[in-house]
TISE-500155 format. One record per residue (C-alpha): residue in one letter; x, y, z; residue number from 1. Coordinates in nm, 3 decimals, padded with zeros to 5 digits. Each point is the difference from the previous one (the first is absolute). Layout:
N
@rest: A | X: X | Y: Y | Z: Z | nr: NUM
...
//
This chain:
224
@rest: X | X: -00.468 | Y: 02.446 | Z: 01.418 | nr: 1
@rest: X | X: -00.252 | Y: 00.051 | Z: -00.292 | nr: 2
@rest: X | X: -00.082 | Y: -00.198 | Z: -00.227 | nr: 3
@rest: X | X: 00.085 | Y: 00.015 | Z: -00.384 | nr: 4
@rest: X | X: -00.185 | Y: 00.106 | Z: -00.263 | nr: 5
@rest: X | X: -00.044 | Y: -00.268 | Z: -00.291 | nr: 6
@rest: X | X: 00.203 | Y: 00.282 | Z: -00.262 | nr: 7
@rest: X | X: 00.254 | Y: 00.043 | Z: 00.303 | nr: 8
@rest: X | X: 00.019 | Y: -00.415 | Z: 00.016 | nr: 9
@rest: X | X: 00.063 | Y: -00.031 | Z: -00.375 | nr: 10
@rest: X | X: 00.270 | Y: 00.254 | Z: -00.003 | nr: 11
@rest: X | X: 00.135 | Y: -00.172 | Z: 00.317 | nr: 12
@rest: X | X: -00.006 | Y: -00.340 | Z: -00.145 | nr: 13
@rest: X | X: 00.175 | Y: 00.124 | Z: -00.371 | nr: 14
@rest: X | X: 00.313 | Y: 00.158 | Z: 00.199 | nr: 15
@rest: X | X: 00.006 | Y: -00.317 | Z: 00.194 | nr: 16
@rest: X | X: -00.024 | Y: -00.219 | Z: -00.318 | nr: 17
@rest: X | X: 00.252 | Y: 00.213 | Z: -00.168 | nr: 18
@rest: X | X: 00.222 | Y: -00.060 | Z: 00.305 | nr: 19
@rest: X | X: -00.017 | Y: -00.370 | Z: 00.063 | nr: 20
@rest: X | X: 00.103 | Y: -00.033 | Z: -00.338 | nr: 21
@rest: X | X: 00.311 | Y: 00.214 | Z: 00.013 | nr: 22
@rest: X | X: 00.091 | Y: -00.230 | Z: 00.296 | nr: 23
@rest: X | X: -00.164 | Y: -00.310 | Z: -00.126 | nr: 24
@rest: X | X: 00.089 | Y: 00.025 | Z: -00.363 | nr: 25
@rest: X | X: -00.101 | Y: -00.422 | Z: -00.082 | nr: 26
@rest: X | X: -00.315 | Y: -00.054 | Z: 00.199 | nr: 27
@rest: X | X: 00.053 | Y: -00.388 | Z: 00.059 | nr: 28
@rest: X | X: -00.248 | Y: -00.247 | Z: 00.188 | nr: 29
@rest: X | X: 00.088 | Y: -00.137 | Z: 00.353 | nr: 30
@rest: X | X: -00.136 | Y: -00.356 | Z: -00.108 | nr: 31
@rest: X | X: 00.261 | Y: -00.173 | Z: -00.244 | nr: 32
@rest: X | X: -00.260 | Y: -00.153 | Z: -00.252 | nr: 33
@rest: X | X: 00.209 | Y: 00.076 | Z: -00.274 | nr: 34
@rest: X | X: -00.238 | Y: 00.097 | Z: -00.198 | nr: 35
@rest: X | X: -00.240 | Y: -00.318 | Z: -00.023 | nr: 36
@rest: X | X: -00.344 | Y: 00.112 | Z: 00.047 | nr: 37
@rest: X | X: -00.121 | Y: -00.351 | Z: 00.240 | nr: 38
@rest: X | X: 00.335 | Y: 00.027 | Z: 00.188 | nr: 39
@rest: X | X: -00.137 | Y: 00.374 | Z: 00.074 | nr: 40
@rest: X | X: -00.321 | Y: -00.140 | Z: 00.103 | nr: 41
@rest: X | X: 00.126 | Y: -00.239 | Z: 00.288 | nr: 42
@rest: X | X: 00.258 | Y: 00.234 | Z: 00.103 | nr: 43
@rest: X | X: -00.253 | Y: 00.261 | Z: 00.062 | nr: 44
@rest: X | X: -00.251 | Y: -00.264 | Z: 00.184 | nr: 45
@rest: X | X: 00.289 | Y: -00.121 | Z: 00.227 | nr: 46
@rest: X | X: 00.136 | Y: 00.366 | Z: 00.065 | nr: 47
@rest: X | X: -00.313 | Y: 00.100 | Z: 00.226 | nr: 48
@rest: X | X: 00.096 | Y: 00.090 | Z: 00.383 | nr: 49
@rest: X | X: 00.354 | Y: -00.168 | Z: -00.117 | nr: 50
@rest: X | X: 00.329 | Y: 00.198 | Z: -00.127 | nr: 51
@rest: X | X: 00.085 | Y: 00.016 | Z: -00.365 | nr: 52
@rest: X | X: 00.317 | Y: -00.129 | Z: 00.044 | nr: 53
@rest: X | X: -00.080 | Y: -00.294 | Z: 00.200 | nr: 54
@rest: X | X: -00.278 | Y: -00.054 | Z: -00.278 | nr: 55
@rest: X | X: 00.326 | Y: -00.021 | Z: -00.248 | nr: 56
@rest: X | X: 00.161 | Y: -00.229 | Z: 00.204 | nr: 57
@rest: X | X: -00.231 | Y: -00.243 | Z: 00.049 | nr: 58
@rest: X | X: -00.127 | Y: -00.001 | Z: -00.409 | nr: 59
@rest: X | X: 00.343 | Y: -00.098 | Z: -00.100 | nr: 60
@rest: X | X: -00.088 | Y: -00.366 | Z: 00.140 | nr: 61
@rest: X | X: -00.363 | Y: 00.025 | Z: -00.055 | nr: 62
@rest: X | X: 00.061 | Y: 00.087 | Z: -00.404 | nr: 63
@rest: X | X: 00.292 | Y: -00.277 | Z: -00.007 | nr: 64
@rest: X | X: -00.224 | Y: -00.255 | Z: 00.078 | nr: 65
@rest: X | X: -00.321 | Y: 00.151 | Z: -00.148 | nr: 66
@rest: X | X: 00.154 | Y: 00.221 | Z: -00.322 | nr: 67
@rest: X | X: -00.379 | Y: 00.092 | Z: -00.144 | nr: 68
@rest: X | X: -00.344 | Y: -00.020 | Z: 00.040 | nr: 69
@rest: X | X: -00.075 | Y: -00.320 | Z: -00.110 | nr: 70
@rest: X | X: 00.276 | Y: -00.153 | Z: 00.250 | nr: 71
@rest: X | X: -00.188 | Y: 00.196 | Z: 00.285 | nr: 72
@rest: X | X: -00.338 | Y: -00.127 | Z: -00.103 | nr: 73
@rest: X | X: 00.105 | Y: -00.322 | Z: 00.053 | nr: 74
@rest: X | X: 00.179 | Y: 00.008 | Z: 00.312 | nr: 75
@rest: X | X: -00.068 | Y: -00.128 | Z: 00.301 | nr: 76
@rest: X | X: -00.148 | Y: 00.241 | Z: 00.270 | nr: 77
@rest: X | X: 00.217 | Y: -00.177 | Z: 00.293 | nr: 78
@rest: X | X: 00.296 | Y: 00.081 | Z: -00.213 | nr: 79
@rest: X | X: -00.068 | Y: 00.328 | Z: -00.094 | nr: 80
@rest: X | X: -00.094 | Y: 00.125 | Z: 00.334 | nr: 81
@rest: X | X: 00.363 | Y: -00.129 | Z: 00.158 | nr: 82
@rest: X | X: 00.136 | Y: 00.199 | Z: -00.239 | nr: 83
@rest: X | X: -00.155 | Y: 00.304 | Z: 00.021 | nr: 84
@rest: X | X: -00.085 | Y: -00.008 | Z: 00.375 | nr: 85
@rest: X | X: 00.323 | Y: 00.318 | Z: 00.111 | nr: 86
@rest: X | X: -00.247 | Y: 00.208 | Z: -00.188 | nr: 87
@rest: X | X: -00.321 | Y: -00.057 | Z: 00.268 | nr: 88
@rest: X | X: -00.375 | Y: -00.060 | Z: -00.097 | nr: 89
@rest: X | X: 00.184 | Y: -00.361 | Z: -00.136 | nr: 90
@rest: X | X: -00.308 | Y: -00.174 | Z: -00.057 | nr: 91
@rest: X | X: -00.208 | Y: 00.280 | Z: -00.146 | nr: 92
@rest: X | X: 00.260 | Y: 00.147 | Z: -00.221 | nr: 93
@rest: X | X: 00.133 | Y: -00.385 | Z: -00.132 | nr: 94
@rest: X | X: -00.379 | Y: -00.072 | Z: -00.061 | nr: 95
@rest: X | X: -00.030 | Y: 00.316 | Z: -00.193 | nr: 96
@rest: X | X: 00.292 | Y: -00.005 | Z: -00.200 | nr: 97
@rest: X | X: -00.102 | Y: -00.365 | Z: -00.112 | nr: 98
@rest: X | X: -00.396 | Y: 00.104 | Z: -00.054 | nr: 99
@rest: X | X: 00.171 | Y: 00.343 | Z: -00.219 | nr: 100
@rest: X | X: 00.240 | Y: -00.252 | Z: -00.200 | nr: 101
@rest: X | X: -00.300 | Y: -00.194 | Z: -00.093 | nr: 102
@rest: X | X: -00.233 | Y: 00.280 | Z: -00.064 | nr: 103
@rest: X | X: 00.304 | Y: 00.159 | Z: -00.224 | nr: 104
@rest: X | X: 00.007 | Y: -00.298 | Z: -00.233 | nr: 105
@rest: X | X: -00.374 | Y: -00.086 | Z: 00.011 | nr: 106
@rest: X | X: -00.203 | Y: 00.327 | Z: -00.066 | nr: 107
@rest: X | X: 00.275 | Y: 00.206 | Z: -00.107 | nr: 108
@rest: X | X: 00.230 | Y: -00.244 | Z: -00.231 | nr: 109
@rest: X | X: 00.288 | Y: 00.053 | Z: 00.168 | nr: 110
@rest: X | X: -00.033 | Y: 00.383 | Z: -00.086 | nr: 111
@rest: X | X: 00.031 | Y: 00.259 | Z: 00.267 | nr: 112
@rest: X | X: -00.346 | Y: 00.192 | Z: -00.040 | nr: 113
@rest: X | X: 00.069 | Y: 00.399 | Z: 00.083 | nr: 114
@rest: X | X: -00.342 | Y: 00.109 | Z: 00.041 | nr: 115
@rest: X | X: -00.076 | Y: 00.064 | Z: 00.443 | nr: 116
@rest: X | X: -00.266 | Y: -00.178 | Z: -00.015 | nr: 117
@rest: X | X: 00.119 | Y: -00.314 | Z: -00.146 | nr: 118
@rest: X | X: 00.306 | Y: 00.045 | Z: 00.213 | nr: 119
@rest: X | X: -00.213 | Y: 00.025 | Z: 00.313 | nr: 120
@rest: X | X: -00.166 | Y: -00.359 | Z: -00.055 | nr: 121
@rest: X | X: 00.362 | Y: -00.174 | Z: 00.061 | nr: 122
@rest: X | X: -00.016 | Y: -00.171 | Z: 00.378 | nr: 123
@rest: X | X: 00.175 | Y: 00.228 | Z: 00.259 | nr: 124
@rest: X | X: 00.035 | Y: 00.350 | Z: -00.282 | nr: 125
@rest: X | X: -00.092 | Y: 00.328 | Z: 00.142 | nr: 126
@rest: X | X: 00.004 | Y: 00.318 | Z: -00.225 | nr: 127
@rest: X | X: 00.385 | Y: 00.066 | Z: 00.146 | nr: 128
@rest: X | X: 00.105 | Y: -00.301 | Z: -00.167 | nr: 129
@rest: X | X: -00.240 | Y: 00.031 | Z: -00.283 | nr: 130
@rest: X | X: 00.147 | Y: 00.377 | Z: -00.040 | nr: 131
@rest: X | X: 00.365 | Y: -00.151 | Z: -00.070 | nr: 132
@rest: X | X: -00.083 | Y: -00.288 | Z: -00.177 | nr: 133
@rest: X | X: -00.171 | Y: 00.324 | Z: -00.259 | nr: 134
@rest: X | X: 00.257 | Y: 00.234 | Z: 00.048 | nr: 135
@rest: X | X: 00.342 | Y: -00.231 | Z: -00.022 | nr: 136
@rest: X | X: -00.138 | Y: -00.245 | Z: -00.245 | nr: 137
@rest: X | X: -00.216 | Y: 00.220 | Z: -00.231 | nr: 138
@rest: X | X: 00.113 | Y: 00.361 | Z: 00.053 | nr: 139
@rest: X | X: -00.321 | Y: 00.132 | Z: 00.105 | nr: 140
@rest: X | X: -00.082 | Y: 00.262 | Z: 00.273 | nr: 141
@rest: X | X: 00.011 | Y: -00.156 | Z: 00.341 | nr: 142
@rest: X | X: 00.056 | Y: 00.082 | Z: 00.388 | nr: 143
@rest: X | X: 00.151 | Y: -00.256 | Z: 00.164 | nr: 144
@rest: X | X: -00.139 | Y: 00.066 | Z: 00.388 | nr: 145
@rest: X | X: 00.267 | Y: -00.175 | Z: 00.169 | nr: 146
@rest: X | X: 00.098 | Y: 00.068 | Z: 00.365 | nr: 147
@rest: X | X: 00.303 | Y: 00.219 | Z: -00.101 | nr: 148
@rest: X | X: -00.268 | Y: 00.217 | Z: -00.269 | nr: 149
@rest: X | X: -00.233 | Y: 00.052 | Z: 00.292 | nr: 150
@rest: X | X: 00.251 | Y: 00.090 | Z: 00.276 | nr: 151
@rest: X | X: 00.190 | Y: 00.277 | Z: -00.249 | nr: 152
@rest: X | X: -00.288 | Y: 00.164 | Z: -00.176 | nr: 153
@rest: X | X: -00.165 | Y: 00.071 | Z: 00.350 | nr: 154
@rest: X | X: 00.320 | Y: 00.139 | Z: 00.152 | nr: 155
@rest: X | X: 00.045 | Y: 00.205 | Z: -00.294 | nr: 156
@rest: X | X: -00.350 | Y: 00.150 | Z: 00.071 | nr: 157
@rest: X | X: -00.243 | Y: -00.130 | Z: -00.302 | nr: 158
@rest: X | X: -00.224 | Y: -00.150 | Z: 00.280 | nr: 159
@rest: X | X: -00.015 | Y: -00.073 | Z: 00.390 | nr: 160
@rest: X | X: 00.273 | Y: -00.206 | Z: 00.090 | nr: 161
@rest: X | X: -00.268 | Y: -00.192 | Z: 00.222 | nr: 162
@rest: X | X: -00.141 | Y: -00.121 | Z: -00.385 | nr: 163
@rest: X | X: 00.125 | Y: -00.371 | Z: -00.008 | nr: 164
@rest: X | X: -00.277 | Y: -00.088 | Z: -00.260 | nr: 165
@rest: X | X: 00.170 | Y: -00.112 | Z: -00.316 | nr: 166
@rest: X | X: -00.299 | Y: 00.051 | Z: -00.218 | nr: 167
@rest: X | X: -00.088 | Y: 00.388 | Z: 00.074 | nr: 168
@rest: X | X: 00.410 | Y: -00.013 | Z: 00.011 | nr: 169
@rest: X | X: -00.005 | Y: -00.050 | Z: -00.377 | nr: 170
@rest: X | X: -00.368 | Y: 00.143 | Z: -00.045 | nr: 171
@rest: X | X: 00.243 | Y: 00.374 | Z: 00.114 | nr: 172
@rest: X | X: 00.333 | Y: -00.024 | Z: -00.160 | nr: 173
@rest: X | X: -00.182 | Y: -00.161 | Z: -00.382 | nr: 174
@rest: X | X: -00.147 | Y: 00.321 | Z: 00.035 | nr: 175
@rest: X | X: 00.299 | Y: 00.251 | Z: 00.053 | nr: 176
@rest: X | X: 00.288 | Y: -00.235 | Z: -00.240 | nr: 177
@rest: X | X: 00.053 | Y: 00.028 | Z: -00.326 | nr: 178
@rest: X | X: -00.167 | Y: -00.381 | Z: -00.152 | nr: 179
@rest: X | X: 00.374 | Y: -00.034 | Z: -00.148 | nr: 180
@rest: X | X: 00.210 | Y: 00.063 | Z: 00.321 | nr: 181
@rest: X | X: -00.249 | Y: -00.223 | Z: 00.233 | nr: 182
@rest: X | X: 00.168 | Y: -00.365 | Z: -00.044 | nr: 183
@rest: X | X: 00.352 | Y: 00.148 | Z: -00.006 | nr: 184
@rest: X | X: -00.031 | Y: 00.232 | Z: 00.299 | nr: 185
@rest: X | X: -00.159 | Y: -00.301 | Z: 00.250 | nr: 186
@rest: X | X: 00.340 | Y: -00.180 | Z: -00.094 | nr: 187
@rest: X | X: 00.172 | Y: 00.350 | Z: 00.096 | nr: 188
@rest: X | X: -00.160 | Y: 00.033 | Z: 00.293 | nr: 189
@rest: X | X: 00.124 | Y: -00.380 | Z: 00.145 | nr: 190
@rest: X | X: 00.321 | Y: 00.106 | Z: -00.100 | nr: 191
@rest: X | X: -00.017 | Y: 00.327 | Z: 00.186 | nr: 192
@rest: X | X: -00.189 | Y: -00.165 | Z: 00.293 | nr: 193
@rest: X | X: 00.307 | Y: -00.222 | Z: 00.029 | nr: 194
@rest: X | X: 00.263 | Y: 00.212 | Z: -00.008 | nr: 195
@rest: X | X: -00.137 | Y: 00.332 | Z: 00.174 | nr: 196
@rest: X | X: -00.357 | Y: 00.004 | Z: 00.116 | nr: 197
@rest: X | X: -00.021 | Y: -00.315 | Z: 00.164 | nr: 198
@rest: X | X: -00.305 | Y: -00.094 | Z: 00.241 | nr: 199
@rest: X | X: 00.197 | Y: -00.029 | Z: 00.317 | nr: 200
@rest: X | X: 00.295 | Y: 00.300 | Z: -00.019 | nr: 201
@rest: X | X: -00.045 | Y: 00.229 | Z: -00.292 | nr: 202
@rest: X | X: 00.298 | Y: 00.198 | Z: -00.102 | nr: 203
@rest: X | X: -00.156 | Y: 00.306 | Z: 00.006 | nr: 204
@rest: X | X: 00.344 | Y: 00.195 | Z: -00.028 | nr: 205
@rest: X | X: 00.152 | Y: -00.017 | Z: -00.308 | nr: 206
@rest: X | X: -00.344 | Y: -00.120 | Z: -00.191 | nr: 207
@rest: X | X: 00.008 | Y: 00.128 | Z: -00.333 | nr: 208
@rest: X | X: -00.378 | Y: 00.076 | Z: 00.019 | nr: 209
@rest: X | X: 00.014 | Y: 00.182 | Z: 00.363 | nr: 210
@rest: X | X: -00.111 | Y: 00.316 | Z: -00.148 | nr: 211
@rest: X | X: -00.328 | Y: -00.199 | Z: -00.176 | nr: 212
@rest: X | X: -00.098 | Y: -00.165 | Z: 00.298 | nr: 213
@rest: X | X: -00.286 | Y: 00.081 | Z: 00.252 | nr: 214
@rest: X | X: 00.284 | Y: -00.120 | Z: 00.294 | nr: 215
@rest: X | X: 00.250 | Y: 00.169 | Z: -00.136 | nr: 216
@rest: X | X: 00.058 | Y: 00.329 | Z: -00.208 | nr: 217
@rest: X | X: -00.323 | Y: -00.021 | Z: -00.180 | nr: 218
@rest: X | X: -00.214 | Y: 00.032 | Z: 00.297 | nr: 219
@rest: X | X: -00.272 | Y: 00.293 | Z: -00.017 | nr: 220
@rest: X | X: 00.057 | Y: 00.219 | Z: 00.263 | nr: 221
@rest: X | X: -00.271 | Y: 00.123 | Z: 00.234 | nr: 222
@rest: X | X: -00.054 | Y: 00.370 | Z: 00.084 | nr: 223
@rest: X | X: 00.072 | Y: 00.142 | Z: 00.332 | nr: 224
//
């Protein structure tokens, strides 16, 4: 297998994009926030090495007792980790999500800031949350490197699929998609992950992009 060229991996990418969005017409976001910029912010802290949807499961209780950030700033930590303890990491991620409350209403007013490195100075935020927080709440360009991001861009050949790294991850694909496509097509691509290229048993026949993929159609063949 060779590797692309970067003009090959842009062209790539754009009939990819163009795809996902014939088959994903309403790019929508795994955690229900509905919108509210904090709610974002502790979903995205509690959804690391934990599901989306048991993230939305257990925020339905957590937001009924704690509906904002100033509820969560003043909660108890005993409380708060009970209730968020299906999601693992209980004690850092409660801790966190207090410390961010706090932090929120303190240095930022009660304003979600959109610049990465304000975002990065909230307890327990990595650039993957930091990226949606920008590119859900403020439209701006953003790669969410999420586990189902990573998996699909290697197996459709933009990189090894040995690369785990989340931050060359997004260093490669800001650098082959369009800054307007980036937030929607990380949304797209948990969608897709979900319902064909899963990690486990991808359903390589039948995949609508088997003929842009390096396992599939797309693969560069090698000369006799």
């Amino acid at each position: 297998m060779f590797p692309l060229r970067q003009a090959e991996k842009k062209k790539r990418m754009a009939a990819i994009v163009a795809r996902l969005k014939e088959i994903y017409p309403v790019p929508v976001c795994a955690l229900e926030s509905g919108g509210d910029p904090w709610r974002l912010l502790v979903m995205g802290r509690l959804s690391a090495q934990c599901t989306d949807a048991r993230v939305n499961i257990v925020c339905r209780e957590l937001f009924r007792k704690y509906p904002d950030a100033a509820a969560m700033a003043a909660a108890e930590l005993s409380d708060v980790e009970e209730l968020v303890r299906p999601c693992g990491l209980y004690h850092t991620k409660a801790q966190n999500i207090i410390d961010a409350s706090r932090m929120l209403l303190t240095e930022f007013g009660g304003e979600m800031p959109h610049e990465m490195e304000e975002l990065l100075r909230f307890p327990g935020v990595g650039r993957k949350i930091a990226n949606l927080l920008r590119g859900d709440l403020f439209g701006l360009p953003a790669i969410v490197a999420d586990t189902h991001c990573i998996r699909i861009c290697g197996r459709l050949g933009f990189y090894p699929t040995s690369e785990k790294d989340p931050t060359r991850v997004e260093k490669t694909l800001v650098s082959i998609v369009e800054p307007a496509e980036q937030s929607d097509l990380c949304h797209r691509l948990v969608m897709f992950g979900r319902d064909t290229c899963s990690a486990r048993a991808p359903k390589c026949e039948g995949c609508p992009l088997y003929a842009l993929c390096d396992m599939g159609g797309g693969r560069p063949k090698k000369e006799n």
